[in-house]
C-alpha positions as a Markdown table, in Angstrom:
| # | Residue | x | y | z |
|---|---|---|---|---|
| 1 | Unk | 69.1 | -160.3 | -18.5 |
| 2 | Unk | 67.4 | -161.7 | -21.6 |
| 3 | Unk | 64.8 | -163.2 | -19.4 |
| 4 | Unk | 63.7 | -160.4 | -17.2 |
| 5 | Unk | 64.3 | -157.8 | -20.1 |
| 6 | Unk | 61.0 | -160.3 | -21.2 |
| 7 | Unk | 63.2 | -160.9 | -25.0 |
| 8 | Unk | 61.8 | -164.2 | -25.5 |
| 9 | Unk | 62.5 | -163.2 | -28.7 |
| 10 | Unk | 65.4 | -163.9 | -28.2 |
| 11 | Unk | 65.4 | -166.9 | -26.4 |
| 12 | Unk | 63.6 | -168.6 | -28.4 |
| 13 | Unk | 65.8 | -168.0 | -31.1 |
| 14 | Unk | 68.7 | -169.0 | -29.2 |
| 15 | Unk | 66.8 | -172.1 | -28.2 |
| 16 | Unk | 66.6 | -174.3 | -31.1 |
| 17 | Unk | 70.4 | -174.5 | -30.9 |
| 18 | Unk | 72.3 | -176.4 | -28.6 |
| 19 | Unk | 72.9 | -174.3 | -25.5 |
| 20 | Unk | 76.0 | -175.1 | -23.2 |
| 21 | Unk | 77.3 | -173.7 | -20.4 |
| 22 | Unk | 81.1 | -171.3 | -19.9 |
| 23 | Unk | 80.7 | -170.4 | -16.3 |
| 24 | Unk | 78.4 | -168.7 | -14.2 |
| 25 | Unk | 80.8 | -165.8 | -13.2 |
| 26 | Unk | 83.9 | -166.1 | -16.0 |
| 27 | Unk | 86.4 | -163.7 | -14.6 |
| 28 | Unk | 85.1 | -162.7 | -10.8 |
| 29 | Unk | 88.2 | -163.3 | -8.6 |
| 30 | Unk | 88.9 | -165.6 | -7.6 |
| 31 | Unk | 88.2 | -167.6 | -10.6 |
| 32 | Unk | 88.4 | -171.3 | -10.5 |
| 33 | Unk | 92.3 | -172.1 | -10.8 |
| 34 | Unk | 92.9 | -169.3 | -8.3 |
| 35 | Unk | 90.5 | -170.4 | -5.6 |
| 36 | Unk | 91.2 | -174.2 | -6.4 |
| 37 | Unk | 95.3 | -173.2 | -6.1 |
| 38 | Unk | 94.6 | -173.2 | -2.4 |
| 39 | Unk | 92.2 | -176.1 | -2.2 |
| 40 | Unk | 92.2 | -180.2 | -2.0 |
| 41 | Unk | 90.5 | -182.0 | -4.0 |
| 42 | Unk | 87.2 | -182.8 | -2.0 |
| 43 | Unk | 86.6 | -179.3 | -1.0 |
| 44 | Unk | 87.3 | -178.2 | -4.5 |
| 45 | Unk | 85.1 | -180.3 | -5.9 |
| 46 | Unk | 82.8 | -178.9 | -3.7 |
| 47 | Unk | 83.7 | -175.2 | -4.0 |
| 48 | Unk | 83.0 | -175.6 | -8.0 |
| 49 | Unk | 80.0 | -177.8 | -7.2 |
| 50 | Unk | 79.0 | -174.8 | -4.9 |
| 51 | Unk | 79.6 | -171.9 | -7.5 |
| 52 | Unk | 78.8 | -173.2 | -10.3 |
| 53 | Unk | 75.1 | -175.5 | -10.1 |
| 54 | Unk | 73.0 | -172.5 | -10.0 |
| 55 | Unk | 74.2 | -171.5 | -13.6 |
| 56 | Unk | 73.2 | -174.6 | -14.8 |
| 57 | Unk | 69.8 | -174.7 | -13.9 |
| 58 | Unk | 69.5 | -171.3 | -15.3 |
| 59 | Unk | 70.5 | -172.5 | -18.7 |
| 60 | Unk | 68.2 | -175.3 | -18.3 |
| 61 | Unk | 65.0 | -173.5 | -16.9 |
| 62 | Unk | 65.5 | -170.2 | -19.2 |
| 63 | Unk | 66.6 | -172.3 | -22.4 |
| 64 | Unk | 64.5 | -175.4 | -21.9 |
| 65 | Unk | 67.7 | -177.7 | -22.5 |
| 66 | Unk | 70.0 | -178.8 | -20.3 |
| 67 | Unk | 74.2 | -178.3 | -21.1 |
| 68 | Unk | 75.5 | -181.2 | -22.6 |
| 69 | Unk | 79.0 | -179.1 | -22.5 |
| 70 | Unk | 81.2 | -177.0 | -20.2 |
| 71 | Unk | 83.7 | -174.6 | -21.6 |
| 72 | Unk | 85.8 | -172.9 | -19.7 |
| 73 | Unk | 86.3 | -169.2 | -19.1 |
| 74 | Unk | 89.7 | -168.1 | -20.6 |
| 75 | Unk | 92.7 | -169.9 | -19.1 |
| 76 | Unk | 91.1 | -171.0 | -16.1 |
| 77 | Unk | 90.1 | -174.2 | -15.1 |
| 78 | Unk | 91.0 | -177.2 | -12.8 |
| 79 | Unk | 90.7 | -180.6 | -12.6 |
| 80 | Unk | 88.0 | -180.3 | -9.9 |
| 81 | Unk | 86.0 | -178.5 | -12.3 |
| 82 | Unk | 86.1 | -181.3 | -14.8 |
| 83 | Unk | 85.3 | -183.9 | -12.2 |
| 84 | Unk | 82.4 | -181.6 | -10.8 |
| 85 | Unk | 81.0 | -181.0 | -14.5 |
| 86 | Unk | 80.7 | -184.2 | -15.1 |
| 87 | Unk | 79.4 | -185.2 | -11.3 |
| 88 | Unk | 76.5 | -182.6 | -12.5 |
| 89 | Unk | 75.3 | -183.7 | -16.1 |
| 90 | Unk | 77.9 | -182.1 | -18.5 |
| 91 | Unk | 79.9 | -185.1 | -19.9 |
| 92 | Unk | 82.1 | -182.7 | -22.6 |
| 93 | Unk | 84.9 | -180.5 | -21.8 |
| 94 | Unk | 85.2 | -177.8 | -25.1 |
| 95 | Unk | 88.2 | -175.2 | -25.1 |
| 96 | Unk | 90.1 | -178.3 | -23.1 |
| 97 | Unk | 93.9 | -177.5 | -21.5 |
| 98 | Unk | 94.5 | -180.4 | -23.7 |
| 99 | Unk | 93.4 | -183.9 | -26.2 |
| 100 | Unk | 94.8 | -186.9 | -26.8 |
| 101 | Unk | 95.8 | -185.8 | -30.2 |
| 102 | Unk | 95.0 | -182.7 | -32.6 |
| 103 | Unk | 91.4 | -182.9 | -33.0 |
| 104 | Unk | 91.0 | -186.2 | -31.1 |
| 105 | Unk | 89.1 | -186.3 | -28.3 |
| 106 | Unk | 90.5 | -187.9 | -24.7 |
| 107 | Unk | 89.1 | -188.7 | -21.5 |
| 108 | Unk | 90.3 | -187.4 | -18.5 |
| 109 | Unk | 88.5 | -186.8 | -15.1 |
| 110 | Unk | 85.6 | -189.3 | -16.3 |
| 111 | Unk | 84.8 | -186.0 | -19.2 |
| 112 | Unk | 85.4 | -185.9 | -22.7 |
| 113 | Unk | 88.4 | -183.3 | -23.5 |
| 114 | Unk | 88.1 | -181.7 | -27.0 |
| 115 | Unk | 90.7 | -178.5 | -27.5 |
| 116 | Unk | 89.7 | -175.3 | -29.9 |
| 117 | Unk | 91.7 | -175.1 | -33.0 |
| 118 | Unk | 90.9 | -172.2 | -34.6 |
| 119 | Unk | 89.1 | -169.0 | -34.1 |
| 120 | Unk | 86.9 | -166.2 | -36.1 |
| 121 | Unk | 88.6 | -164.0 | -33.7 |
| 122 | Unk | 91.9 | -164.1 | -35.4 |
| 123 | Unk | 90.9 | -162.6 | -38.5 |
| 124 | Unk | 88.8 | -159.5 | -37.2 |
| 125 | Unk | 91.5 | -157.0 | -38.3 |
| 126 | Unk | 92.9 | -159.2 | -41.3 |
| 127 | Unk | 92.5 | -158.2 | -44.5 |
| 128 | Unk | 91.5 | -160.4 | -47.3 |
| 129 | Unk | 89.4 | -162.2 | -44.3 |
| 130 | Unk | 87.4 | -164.1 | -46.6 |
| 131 | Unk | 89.9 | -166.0 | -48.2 |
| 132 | Unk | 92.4 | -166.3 | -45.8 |
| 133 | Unk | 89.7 | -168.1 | -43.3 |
| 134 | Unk | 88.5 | -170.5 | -46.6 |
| 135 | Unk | 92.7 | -171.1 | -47.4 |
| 136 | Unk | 93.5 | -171.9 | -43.4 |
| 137 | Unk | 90.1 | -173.9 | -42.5 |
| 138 | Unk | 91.3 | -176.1 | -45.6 |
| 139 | Unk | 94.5 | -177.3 | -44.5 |
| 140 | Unk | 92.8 | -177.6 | -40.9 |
| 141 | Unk | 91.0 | -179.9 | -42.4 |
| 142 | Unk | 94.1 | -182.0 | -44.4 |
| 143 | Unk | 96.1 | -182.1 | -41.3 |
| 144 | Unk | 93.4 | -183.4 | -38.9 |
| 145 | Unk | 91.8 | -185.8 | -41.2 |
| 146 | Unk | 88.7 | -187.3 | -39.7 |
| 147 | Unk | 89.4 | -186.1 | -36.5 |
| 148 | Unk | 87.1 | -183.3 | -35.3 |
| 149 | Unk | 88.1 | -179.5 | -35.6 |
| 150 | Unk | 86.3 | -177.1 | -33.1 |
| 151 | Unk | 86.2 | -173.4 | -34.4 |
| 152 | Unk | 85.0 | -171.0 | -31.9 |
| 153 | Unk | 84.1 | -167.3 | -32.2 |
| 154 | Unk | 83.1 | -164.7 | -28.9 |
| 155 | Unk | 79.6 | -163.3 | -31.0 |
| 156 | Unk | 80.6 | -160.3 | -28.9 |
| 157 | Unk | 83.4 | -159.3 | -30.7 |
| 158 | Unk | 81.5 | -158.6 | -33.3 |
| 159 | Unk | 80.6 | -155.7 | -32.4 |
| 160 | Unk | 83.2 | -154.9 | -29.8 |
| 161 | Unk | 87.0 | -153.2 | -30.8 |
| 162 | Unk | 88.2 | -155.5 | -27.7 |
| 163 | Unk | 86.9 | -156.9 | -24.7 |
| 164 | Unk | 86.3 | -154.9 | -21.3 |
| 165 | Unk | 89.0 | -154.4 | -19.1 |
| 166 | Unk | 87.1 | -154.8 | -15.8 |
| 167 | Unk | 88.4 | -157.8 | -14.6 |
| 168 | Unk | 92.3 | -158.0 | -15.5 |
| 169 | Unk | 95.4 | -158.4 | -13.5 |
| 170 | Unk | 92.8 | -160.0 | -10.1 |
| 171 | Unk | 91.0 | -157.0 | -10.2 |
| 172 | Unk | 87.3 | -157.0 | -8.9 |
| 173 | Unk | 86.3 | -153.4 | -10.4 |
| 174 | Unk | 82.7 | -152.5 | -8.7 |
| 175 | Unk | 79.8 | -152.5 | -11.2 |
| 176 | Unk | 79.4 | -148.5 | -10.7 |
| 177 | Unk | 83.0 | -148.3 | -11.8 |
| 178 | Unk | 82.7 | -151.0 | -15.2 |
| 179 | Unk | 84.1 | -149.0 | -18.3 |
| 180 | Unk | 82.1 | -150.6 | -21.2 |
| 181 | Unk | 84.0 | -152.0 | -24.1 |
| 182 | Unk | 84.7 | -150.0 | -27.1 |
| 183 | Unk | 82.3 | -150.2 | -30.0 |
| 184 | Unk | 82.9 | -150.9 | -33.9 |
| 185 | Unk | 81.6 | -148.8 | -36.6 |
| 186 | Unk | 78.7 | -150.5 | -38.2 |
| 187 | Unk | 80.5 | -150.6 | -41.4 |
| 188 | Unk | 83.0 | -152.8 | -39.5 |
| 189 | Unk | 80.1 | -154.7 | -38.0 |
| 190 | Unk | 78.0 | -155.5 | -41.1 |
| 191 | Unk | 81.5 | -156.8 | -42.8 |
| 192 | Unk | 82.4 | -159.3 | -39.7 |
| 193 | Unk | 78.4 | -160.5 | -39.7 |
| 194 | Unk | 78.5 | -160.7 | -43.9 |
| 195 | Unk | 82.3 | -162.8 | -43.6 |
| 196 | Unk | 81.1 | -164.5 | -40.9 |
| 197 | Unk | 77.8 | -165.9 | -42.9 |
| 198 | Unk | 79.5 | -166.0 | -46.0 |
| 199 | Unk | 82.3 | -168.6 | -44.0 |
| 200 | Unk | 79.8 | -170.9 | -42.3 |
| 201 | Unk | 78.1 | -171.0 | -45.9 |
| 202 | Unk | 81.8 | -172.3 | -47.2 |
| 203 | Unk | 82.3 | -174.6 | -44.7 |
| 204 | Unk | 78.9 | -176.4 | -45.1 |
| 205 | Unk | 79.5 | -176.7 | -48.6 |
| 206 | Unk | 82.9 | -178.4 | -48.4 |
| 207 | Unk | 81.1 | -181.6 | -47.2 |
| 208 | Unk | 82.6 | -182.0 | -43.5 |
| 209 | Unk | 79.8 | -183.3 | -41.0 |
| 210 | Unk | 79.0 | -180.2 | -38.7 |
| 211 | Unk | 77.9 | -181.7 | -35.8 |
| 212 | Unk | 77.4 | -179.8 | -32.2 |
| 213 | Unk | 78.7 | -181.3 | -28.8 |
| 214 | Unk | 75.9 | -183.5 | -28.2 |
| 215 | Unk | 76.3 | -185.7 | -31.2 |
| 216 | Unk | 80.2 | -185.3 | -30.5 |
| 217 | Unk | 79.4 | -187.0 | -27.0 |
| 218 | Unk | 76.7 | -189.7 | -28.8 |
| 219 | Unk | 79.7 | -190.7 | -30.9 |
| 220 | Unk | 82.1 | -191.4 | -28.0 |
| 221 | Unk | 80.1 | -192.2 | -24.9 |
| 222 | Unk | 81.1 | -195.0 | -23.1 |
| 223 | Unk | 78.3 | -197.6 | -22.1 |
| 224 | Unk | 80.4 | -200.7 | -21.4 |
| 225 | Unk | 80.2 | -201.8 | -17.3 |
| 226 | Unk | 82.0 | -204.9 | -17.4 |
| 227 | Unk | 84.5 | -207.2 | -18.8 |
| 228 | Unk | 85.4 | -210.5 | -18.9 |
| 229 | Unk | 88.3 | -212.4 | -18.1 |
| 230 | Unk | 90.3 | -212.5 | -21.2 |
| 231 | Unk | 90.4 | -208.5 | -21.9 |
| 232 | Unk | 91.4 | -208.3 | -17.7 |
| 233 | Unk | 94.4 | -210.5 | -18.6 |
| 234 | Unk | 95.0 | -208.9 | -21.5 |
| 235 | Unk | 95.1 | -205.8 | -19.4 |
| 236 | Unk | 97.4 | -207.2 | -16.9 |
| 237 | Unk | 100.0 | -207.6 | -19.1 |
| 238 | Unk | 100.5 | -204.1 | -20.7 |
| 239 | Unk | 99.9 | -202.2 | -18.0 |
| 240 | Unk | 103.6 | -204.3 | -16.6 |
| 241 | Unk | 105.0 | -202.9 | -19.7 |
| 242 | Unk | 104.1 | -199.4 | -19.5 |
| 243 | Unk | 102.3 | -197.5 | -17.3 |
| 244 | Unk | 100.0 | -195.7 | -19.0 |
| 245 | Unk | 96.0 | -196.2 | -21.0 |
| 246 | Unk | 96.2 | -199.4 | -22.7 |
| 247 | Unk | 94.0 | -200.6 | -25.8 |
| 248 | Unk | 92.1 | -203.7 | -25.8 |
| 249 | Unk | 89.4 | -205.1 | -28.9 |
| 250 | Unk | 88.7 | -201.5 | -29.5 |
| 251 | Unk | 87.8 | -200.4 | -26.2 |
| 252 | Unk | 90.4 | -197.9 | -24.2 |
| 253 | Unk | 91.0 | -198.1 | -20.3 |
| 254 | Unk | 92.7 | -195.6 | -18.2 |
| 255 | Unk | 95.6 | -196.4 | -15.7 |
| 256 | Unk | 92.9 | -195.5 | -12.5 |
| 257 | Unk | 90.1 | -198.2 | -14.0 |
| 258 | Unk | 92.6 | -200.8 | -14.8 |
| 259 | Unk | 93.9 | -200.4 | -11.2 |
| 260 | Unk | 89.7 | -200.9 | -10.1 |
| 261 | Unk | 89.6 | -203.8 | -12.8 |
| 262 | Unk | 92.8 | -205.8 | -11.3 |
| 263 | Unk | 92.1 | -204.5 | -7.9 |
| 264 | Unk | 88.3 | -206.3 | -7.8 |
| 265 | Unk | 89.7 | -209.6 | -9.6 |
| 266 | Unk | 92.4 | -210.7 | -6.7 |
| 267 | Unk | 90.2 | -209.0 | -3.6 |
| 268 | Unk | 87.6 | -211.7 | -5.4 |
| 269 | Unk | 89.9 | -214.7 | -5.8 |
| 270 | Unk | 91.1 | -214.3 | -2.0 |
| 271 | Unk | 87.4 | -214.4 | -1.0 |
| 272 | Unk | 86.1 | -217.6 | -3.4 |
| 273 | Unk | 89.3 | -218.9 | -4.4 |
| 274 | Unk | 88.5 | -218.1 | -7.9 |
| 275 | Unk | 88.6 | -215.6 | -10.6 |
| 276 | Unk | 85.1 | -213.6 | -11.5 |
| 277 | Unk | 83.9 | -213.9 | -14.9 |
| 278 | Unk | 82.6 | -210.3 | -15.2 |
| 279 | Unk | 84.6 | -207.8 | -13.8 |
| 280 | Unk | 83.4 | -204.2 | -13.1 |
| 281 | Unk | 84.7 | -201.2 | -15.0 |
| 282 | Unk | 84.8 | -198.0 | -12.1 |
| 283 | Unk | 85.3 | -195.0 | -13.6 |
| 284 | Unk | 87.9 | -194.2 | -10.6 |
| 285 | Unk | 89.8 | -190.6 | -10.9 |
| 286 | Unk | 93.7 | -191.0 | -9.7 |
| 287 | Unk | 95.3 | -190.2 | -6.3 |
| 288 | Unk | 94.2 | -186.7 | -4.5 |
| 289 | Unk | 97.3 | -186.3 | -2.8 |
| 290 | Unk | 101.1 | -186.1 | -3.4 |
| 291 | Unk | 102.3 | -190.1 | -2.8 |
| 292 | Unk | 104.1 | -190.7 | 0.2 |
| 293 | Unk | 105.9 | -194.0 | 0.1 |
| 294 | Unk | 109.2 | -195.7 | 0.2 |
| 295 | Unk | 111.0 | -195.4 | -3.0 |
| 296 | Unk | 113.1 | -198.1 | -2.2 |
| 297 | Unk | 113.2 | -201.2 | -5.2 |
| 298 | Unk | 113.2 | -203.8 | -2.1 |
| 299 | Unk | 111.0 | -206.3 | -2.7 |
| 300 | Unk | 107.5 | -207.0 | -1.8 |
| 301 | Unk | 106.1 | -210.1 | -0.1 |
| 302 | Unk | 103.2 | -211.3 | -2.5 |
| 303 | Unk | 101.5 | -212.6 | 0.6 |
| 304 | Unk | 101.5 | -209.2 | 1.9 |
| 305 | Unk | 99.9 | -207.3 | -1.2 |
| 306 | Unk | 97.3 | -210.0 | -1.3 |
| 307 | Unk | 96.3 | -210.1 | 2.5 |
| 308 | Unk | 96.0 | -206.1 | 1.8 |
| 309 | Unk | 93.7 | -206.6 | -1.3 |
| 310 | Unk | 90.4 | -206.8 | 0.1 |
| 311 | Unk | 90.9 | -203.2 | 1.9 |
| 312 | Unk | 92.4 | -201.4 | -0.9 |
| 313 | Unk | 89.2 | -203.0 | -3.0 |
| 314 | Unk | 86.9 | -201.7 | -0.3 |
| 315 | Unk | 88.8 | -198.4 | 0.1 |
| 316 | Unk | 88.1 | -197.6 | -3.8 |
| 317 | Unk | 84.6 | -198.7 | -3.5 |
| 318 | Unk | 84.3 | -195.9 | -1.1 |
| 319 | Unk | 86.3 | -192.8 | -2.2 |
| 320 | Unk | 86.3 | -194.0 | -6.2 |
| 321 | Unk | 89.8 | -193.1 | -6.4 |
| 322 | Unk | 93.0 | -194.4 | -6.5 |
| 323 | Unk | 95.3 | -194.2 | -3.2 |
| 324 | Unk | 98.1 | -192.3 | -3.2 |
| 325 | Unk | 100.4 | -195.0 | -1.6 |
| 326 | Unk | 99.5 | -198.3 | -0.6 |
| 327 | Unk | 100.6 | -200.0 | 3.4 |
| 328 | Unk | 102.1 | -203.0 | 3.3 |
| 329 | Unk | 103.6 | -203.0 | 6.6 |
| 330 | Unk | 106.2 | -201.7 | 8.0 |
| 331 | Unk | 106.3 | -199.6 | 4.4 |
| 332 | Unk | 103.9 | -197.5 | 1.7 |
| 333 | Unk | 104.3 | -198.4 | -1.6 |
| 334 | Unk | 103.2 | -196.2 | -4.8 |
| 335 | Unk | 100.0 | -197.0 | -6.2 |
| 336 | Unk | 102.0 | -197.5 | -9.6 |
| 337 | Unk | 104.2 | -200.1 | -8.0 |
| 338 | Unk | 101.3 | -201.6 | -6.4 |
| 339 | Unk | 99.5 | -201.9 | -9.6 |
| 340 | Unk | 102.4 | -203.6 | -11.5 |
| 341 | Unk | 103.0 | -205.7 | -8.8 |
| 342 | Unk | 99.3 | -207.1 | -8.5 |
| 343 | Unk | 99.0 | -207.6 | -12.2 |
| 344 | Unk | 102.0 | -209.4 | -12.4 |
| 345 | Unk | 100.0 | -211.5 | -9.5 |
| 346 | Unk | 96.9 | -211.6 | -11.6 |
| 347 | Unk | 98.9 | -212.8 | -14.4 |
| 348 | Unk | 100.3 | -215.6 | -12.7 |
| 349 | Unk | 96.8 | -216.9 | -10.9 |
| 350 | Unk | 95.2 | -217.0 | -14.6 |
| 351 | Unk | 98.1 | -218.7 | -15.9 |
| 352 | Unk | 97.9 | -221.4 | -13.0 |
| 353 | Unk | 101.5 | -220.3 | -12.1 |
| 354 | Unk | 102.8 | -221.0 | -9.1 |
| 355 | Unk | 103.1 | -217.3 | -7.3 |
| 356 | Unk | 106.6 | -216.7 | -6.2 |
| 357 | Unk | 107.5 | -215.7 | -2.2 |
| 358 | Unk | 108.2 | -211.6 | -3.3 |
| 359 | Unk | 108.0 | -209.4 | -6.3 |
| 360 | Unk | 110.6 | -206.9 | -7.1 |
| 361 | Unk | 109.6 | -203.1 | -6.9 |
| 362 | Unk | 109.8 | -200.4 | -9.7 |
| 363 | Unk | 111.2 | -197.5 | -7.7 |
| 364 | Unk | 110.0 | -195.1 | -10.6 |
| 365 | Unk | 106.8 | -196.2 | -11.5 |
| 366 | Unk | 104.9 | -193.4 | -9.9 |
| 367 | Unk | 103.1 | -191.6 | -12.7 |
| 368 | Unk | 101.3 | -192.4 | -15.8 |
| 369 | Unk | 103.7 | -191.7 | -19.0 |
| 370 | Unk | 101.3 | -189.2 | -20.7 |
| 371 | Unk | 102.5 | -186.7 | -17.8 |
| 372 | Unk | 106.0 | -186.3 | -20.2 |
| 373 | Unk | 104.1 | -184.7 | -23.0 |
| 374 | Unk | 104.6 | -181.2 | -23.5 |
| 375 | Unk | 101.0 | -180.2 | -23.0 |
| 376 | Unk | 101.5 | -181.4 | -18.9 |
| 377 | Unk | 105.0 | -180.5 | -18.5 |
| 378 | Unk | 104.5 | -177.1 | -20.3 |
| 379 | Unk | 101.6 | -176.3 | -18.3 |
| 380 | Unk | 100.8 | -172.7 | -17.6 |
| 381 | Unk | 98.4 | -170.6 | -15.9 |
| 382 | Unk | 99.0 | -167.3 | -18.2 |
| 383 | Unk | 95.3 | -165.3 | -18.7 |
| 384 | Unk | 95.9 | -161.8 | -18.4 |
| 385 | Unk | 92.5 | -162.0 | -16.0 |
| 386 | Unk | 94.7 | -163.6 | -13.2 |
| 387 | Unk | 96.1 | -161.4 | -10.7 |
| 388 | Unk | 99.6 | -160.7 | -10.8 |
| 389 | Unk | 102.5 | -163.8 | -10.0 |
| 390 | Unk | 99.9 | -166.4 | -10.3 |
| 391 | Unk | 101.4 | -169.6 | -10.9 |
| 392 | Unk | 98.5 | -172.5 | -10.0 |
| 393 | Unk | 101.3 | -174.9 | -9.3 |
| 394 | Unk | 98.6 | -177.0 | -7.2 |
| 395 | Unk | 96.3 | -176.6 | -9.5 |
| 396 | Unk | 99.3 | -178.1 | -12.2 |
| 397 | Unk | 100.5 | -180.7 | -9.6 |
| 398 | Unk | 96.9 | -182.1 | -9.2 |
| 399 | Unk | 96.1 | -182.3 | -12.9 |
| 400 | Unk | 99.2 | -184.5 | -13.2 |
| 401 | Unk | 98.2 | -186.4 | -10.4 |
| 402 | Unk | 94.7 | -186.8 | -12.7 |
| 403 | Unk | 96.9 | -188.3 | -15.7 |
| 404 | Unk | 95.6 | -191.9 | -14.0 |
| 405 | Unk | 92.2 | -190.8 | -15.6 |
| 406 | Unk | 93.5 | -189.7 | -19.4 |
| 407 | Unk | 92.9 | -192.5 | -22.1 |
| 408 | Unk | 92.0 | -191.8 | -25.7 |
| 409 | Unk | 88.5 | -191.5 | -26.5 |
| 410 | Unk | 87.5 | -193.4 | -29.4 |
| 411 | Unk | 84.1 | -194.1 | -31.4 |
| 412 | Unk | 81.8 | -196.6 | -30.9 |
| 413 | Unk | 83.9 | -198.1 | -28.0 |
| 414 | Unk | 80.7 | -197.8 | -25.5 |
């Protein structure tokens, strides 16, 4: 609209901020975590892919910048979105379903996750705004520490009593029928805009860094495409004690690329007959599909997993993704039991052990531990612009399934 209105104007004062991107169509049913509810993950990827490039290049063409940032429209989102952001250029997820901690970043679906913590919003009908914002942004501030606190604002709202009402409950109201949403006074306006001014002013002052999502990625990005041996073992040993993102000489590793990393090292050592010095880091996502295997704690025959190794290595080379089971005939076995099984094999090859005939199974190593935090298990799909009785328990089940991406994100790690 700015564009052919001809407000360059406009744009160009928009333009000498950073410019990201929340969607091309925000609340037109079906939005993502409706039409992903009823998809896989490919053709997800692909729907979002589909729906959602075009918007991009607007940004970039009109704006002159490309997004750096995707933020997501209300409550809806998908793990197919993330992975499809970050397939087309936007490495940062803002207004994320969750972090690894309050105001610490994680990665999950190869994209940096970063939450919102507070809002302008909240304080449009308070009175004593001022002070109230200074008082809360303050002890924001104490219990985050140096962490990084994302206040967001809809500029809107400004000058709007509430937002339209066109698209709640899954309707798709035509645009001859849109009811415009109800203006302020412009008393009420020129007070927001002075509060508003008169806050960022406050916040600048208090001596945080204010930094925008670009620098927020330049302080996490991960550059690192190899490791050596020692970190590998090192690796190898906690994932056997928990599954789940381990820590190793500062760097963090998901459960998915420590799978790739142990994977790579015995598909190698069945080839050469030794270990490789560098190993690969593959940013693999986790399983696309509910695991189907034998739950059974039987044991596995080592010679099995390892004559098997050279196809599940070639088989994540391919689809970048961890399976969801693993054949070692006659039975499937859960990737989780597969990757504790193989690093206890790993373990034993670097320690010149002699490797025993079978390795006992974990029958409940299926899913990475993170999945028992509140933020997963308490997950909801609750935006009023849904249509009514939408649950997005797909949507839920495959961002679990995605907890084989989540590690911590932390700085200067790349």
């Amino acid at each position: 609209m700015l564009r052919d209105r001809g407000r360059k104007d406009i744009i160009d004062a928009l333009a000498v901020h950073e410019i990201d991107f929340h969607s091309d169509w925000h609340s037109r049913h079906p939005v993502h975590a409706e039409y992903l509810d009823e998809m896989g993950w490919d053709d997800g990827v692909q729907r979002v892919i589909e729906e959602e490039a075009q918007g991009i290049r607007d940004v970039e063409e009109i704006l002159g910048q490309r997004p750096i940032a995707y933020c997501k429209p209300g409550g809806s989102w998908g793990p197919q979105v993330a992975y499809g952001m970050a397939l087309m250029g936007l490495p940062v997820f803002c207004d994320a379903p969750f972090e690894f901690a309050p105001g610490q970043p994680m990665w999950f679906c190869n994209q940096l996750f970063i939450g919102y913590h507070a809002s302008f919003d909240r304080y449009f009908e308070v009175e004593d705004r001022l002070t109230r914002m200074k008082a809360d942004f303050r002890q924001l501030c104490d219990r985050i520490g140096h962490g990084t606190l994302v206040m967001y604002t809809h500029p809107v709202r400004l000058f709007t009593r509430k937002f339209a009402d066109n698209y709640r409950y899954g309707k798709n109201t035509p645009r001859s029928e849109w009811v415009p949403a109800p203006m302020r006074s412009a008393a009420q306006i020129e007070a927001l805009i002075r509060d508003f001014d008169a806050f960022v002013g406050y916040v600048v002052g208090e001596g945080v860094e204010v930094i925008d999502y670009q620098q927020l990625y330049e302080q996490y990005e991960e550059r690192r495409k190899w490791i050596d041996q020692t970190p590998l073992f090192q690796l190898a040993e906690k994932i056997q004690l928990e599954l789940n993102s381990q820590i190793v000489d500062g760097t963090s590793y998901s459960p998915a690329e420590i799978f790739g990393m142990v994977v790579f090292a015995l598909a190698w050592h069945q080839r050469t007959g030794s270990l490789p010095q560098a190993i690969p880091i593959r940013r693999l996502i986790g399983p696309t599909g509910s695991p189907k295997f034998d739950d059974s704690q039987e044991p596995v025959g080592v010679d099995a997993l390892l004559n098997r190794i050279g196809q599940v290595d070639e088989g994540l080379t391919e689809h970048h993704r961890v399976p969801s089971s693993v054949v070692l005939e006659p039975r499937a076995i859960s990737p989780g039991s597969f990757l504790k099984a193989a690093a206890h094999i790993l373990g034993a090859i670097a320690a010149n052990k002699e490797l025993p005939d079978q390795l006992p199974l974990d029958a409940n190593w299926h899913v990475p531990k993170i999945v028992e935090r509140s933020d997963f298990t308490e997950m909801r799909f609750d935006w009023s612009i849904f249509y009514p009785g939408f649950e997005g328990k797909r949507v839920i089940e495959m961002a679990k399934l995605q907890a084989w991406t989540a590690k911590p994100a932390l700085k200067g790690s790349g």
